[in-house]
C-alpha positions as CSV (number, residue, x, y, z in Angstrom):
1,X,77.8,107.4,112.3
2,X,76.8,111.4,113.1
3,X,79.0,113.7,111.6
4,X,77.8,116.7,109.5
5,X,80.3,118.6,107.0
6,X,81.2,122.0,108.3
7,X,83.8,124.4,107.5
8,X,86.2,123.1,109.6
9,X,85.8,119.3,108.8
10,X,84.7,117.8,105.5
11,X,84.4,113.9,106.8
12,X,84.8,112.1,109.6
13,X,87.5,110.2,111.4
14,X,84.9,107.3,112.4
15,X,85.5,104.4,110.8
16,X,82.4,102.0,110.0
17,X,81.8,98.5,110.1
18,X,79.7,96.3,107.8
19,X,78.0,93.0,108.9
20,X,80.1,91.2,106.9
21,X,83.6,92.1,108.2
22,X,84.0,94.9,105.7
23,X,85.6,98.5,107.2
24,X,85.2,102.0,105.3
25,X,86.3,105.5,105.9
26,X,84.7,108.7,104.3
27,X,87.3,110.9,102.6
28,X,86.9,113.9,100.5
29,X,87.9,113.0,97.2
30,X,91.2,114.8,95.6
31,X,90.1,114.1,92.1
32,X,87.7,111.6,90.4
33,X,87.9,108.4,92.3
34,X,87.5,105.1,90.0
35,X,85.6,102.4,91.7
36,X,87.8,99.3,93.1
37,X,90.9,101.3,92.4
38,X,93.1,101.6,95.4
39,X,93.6,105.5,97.2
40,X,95.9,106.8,99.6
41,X,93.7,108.3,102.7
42,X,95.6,110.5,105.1
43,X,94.4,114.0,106.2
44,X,94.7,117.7,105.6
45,X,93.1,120.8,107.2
46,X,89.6,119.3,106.5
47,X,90.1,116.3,107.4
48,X,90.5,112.7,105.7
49,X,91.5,113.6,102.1
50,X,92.6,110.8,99.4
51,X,95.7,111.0,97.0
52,X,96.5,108.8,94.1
53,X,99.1,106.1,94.9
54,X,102.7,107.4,95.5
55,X,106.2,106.3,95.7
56,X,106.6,107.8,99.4
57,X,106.7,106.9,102.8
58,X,104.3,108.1,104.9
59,X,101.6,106.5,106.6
60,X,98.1,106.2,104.9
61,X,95.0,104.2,105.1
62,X,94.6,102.1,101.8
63,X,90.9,102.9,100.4
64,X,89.0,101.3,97.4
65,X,86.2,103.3,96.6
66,X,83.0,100.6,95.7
67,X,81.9,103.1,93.1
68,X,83.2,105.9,91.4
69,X,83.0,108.9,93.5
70,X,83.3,112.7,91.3
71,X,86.4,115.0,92.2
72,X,85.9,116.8,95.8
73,X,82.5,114.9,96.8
74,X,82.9,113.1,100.0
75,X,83.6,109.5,99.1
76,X,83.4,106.4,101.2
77,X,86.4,103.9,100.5
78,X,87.1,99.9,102.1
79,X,90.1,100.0,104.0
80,X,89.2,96.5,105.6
81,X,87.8,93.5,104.8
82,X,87.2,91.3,102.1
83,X,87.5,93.6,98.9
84,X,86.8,91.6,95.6
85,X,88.2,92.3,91.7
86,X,90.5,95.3,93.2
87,X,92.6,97.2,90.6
88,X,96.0,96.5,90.2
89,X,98.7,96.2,87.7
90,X,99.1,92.9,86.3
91,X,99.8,90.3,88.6
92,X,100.5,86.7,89.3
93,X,99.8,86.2,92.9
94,X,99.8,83.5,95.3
95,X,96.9,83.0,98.5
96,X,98.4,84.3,101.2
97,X,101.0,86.7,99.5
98,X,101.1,90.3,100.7
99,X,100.2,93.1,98.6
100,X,102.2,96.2,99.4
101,X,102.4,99.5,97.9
102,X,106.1,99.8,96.2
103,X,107.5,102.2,94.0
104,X,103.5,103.8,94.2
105,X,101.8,101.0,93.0
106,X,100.2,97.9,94.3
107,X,103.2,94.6,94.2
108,X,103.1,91.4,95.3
109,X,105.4,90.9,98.4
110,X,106.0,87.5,96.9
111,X,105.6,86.4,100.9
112,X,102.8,85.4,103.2
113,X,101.4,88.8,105.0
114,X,103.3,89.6,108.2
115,X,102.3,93.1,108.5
116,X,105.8,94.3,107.3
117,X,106.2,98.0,105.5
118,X,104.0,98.9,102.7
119,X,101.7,95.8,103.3
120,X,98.3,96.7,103.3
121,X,96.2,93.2,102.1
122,X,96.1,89.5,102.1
123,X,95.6,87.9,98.6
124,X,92.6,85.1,98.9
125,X,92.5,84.0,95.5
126,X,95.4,83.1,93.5
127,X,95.9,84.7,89.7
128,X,98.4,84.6,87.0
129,X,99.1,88.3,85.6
130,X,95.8,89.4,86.2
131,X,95.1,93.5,86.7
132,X,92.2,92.5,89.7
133,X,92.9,90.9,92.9
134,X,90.9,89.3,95.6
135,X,92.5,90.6,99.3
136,X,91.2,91.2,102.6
137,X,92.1,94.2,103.3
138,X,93.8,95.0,106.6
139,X,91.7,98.2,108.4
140,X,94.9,100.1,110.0
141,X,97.5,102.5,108.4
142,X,100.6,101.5,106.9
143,X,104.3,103.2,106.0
144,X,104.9,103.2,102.0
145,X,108.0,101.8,101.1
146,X,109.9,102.7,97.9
């Protein structure tokens, strides 16, 4: 990807794709970004911008930042693809199951993924009230649900 910050634009739109299936998008970082910690990407007048997770519908790319990326640096975050160990509250999740964003946090949809409201991931491994998840990540934008 060619992009270079300017006053206008802090990061680009392009999204980038690894080898291995994963997809990213560069954002500029609202505040401190923890790694494997799921971000809401959308955009404001520079550009793609993150926000902590919110109980709000709008449509947002799902990022997790691979490492910890400092308040207002330009950070590059999975939004597709296997993502491993990914922050959540504690859950007990079925492969297969949806994760969504509900209420502003990560939930198990307690269904197989079908691409409804708020569903952003498809769990791969199962767990029983564990705070990390295994998902592949789905690389398009999605509507919160509250």
């Amino acid at each position: 990807m060619i992009f270079g910050k300017n006053t206008s634009q802090y990061a680009s739109f392009e999204k980038t794709y690894d080898a291995d299936g994963r997809v990213w998008i560069e954002a500029l970082a609202h505040g401190a970004l923890t790694a494997k910690t799921p971000y809401q990407v959308y955009i404001n007048e520079y550009g793609p911008v993150t926000a902590a997770l919110g109980d709000a519908i709008n449509y947002a790319y799902i990022g997790v930042p691979a490492a910890t990326v400092a308040s207002g640096a330009i950070g590059k975050l999975q939004i597709g693809g296997l993502c491993e160990d990914m922050i959540t509250p504690e859950l007990s999740v079925s492969v297969g199951h949806a994760l969504s964003i509900l209420n502003g946090a990560v939930a198990d949809a307690a269904a197989d993924f079908t691409g409804l409201g708020g569903q952003f991931a498809a769990c791969v491994t199962a767990t029983t009230s564990s705070a990390t998840q295994d998902a592949m990540l789905i690389p398009e934008r999605i509507i919160g649900t509250t």
